[in-house]
C-alpha positions as CSV (number, residue, x, y, z in Angstrom):
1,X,126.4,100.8,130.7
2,X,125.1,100.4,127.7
3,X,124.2,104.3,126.9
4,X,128.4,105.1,127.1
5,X,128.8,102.7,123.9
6,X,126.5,105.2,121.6
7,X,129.1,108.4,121.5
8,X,131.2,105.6,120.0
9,X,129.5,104.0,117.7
10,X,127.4,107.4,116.3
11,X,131.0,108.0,115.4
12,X,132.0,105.0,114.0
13,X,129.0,105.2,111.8
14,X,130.1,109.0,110.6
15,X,127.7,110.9,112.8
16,X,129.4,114.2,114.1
17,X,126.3,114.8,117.3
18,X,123.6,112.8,119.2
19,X,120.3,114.9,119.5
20,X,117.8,113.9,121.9
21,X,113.9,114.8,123.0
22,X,112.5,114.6,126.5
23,X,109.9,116.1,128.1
24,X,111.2,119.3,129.5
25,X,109.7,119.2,133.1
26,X,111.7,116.2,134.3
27,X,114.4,117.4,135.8
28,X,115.3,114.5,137.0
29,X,116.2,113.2,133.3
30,X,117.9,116.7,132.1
31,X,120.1,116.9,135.1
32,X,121.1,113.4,134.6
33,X,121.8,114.4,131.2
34,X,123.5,117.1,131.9
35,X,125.9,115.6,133.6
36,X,126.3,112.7,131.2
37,X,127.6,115.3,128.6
38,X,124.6,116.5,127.0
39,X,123.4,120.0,126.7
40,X,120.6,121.7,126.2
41,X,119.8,123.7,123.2
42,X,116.3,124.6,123.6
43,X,112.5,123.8,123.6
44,X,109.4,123.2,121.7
45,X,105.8,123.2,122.3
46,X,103.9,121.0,119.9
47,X,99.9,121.5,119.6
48,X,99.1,117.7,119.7
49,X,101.5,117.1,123.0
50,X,100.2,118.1,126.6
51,X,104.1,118.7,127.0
52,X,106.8,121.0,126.1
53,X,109.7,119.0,124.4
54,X,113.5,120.2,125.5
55,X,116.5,118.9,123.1
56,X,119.3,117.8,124.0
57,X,122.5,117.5,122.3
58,X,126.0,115.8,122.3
59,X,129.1,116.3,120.2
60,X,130.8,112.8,119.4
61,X,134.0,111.5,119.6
């Protein structure tokens, strides 16, 4: 899978995390991230979006 190459390469290139956006409601996409390593760090609601944004983040290796 494509998506299990990024930790790598993020650190390959120097990068220490990988943060992420989705839109908070699916839970469907956060669990899946969840258990893919990532965690959530919290939420934002942004005037011009009819949705709240959660953020996601990963530590790389």
């Amino acid at each position: 899978m494509l998506y299990l190459e990024f930790p790598n390469k993020s650190h390959e290139l120097g990068g220490t995390k990988i943060t992420i956006g989705i839109i908070e409601k699916n839970t469907r996409l956060k669990e899946w991230y969840l258990q893919n390593g990532f965690v959530h760090v919290g939420n934002h609601e942004y005037a011009h979006l009819p949705f709240v944004v959660g953020y996601m983040e990963m530590e790389v290796w």
